[in-house]
N, C-alpha and C positions, 0 to 999 in steps of 0.2 A: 146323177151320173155326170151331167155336162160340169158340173160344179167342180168334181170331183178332175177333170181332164183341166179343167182352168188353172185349179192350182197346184197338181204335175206341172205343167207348160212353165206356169211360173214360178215355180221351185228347180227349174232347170235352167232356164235366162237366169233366174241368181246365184245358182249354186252349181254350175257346169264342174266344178273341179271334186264336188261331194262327191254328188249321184254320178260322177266316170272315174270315181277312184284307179288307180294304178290297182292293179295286183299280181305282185308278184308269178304267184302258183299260178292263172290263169294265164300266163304268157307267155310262154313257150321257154323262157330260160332257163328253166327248171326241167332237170331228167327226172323221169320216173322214180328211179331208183334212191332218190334224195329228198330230204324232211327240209321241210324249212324255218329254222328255229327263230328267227327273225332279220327284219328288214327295214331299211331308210331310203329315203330319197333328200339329195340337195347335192348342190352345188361342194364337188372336191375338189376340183382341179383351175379355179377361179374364171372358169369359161363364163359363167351366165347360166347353164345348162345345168336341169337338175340332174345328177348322176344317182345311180344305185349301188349301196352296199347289202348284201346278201350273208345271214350266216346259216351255213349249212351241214346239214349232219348224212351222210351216205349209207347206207342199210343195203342188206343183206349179203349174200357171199359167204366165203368162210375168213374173209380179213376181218382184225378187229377194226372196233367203231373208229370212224373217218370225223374229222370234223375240219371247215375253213373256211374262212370271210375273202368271200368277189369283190373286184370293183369294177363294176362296169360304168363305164362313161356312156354318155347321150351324146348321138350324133348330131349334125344339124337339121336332118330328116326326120329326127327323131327315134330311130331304133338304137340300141347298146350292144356296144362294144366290150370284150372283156380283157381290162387292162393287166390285172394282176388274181392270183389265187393265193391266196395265204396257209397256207395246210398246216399248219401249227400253232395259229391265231386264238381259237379256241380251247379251253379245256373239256377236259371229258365229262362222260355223266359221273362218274367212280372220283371225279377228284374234287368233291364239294363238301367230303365228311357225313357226318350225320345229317345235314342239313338237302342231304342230294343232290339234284342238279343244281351246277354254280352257275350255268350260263344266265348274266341277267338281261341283259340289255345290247341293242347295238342301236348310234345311234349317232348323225350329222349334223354341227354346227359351225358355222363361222370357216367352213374348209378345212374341217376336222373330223375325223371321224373316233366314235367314241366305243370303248369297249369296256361292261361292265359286268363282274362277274360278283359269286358271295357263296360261306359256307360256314364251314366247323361246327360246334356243338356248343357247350354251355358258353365257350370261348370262338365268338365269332368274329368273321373277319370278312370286307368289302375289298376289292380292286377297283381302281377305271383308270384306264388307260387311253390315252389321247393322242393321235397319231393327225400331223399338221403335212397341211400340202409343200413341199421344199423340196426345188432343183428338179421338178417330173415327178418326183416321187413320193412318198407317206412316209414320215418318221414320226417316234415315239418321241416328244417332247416333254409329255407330263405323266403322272403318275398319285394315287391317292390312294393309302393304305390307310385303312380304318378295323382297328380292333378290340371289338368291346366283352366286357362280361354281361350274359344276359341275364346274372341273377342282383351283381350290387351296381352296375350300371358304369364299372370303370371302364374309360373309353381313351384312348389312345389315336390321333391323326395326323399321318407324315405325308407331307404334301411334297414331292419333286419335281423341281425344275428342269429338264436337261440343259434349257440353252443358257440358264445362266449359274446354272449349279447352286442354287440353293434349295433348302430343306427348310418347309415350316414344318413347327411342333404343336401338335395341341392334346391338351393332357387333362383328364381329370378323376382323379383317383382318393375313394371313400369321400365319396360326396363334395369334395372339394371344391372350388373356384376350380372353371376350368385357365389352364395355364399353356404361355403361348412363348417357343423359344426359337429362334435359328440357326441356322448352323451353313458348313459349307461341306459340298465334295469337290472332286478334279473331275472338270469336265471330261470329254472321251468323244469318240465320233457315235453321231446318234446310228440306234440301231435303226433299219427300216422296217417297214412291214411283212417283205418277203419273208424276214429273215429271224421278226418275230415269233419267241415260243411263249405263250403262253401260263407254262408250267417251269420256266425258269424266274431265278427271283432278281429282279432288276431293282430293288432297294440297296443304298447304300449305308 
């Protein structure tokens, strides 16, 4: 027993940030009435400060399904703040095809936040979507459309730049060398976060 309390103690001097994980659902940011489909913590707004992105799904009532990614910032106290709600950010359960639900991923790097969905049937298809901290606020900078057959393995990947309008290609069709081209579009003012939908097609 004593042995047992020795190395508790010192799995907790080393590992204080395991054993007190954040959680979400356990901290009051969460209403009852909402699922939480996934969650990040880091740094979006280059404070130093790890912030939270939240994706959430709202149940019940007679509305149809709700879906939209929070961000809440960290204050210096340590409690969050909710800077933005994005109610269009997500796709539905109904819009992944045969494959169901698309929502894959949500997740923070480098003052980025990332959004990854997927779906179809024998012809399947990947999103992520990268939304960079600029001016206050989250814009959509990047983009990665990936579309394969899941029976002879041809696979298609257009990688989009916003900020500097290019387009890679990678390609590999009937077993081929895969194959890698560029191309350009006309810039445009980036969209933000607010104001992304999800279920529009931002490929060029």
């Amino acid at each position: 027993m004593k042995r047992q309390m020795i190395i508790s103690i010192a799995l907790t001097l080393l590992f204080p940030t395991v054993l007190n994980a954040f959680d979400p659902e356990k901290s009051g940011l969460i209403s009852p009435d909402t699922r939480l489909l996934g969650w990040a913590e880091g740094d979006l707004n280059k404070d130093g400060r790890e912030d939270l992105a939240l994706a959430l799904e709202k149940f019940g009532g007679s509305e149809k399904e709700q879906r939209s990614v929070q961000i809440l910032l960290r204050n210096v106290d340590g409690t969050f703040s909710l800077k933005l709600e994005a109610r269009e950010a997500l796709l539905l359960s109904s819009e992944g095809g045969m494959m169901g639900e698309p929502f894959e991923s949500l997740t923070i790097k480098s003052n980025s936040l990332f959004l990854s969905f997927s779906g179809g049937s024998r012809e399947r298809w990947t999103e992520a979507f990268q939304f960079q901290f600029r001016n206050s606020g989250w814009f959509l900078i990047g983009l990665e459309i990936t579309v394969y057959d899941s029976l002879n393995l041809d696979y298609t990947k257009n990688s989009y730049n916003y900020l500097t309008g290019k387009i890679q290609k990678l390609e590999s069709l009937e077993e081929q060398p895969e194959k890698e081209t560029w191309s350009s579009f006309d810039k445009s003012a980036l969209i933000s976060l607010e104001n992304f939908r999800a279920s529009d097609d931002y490929s060029k």
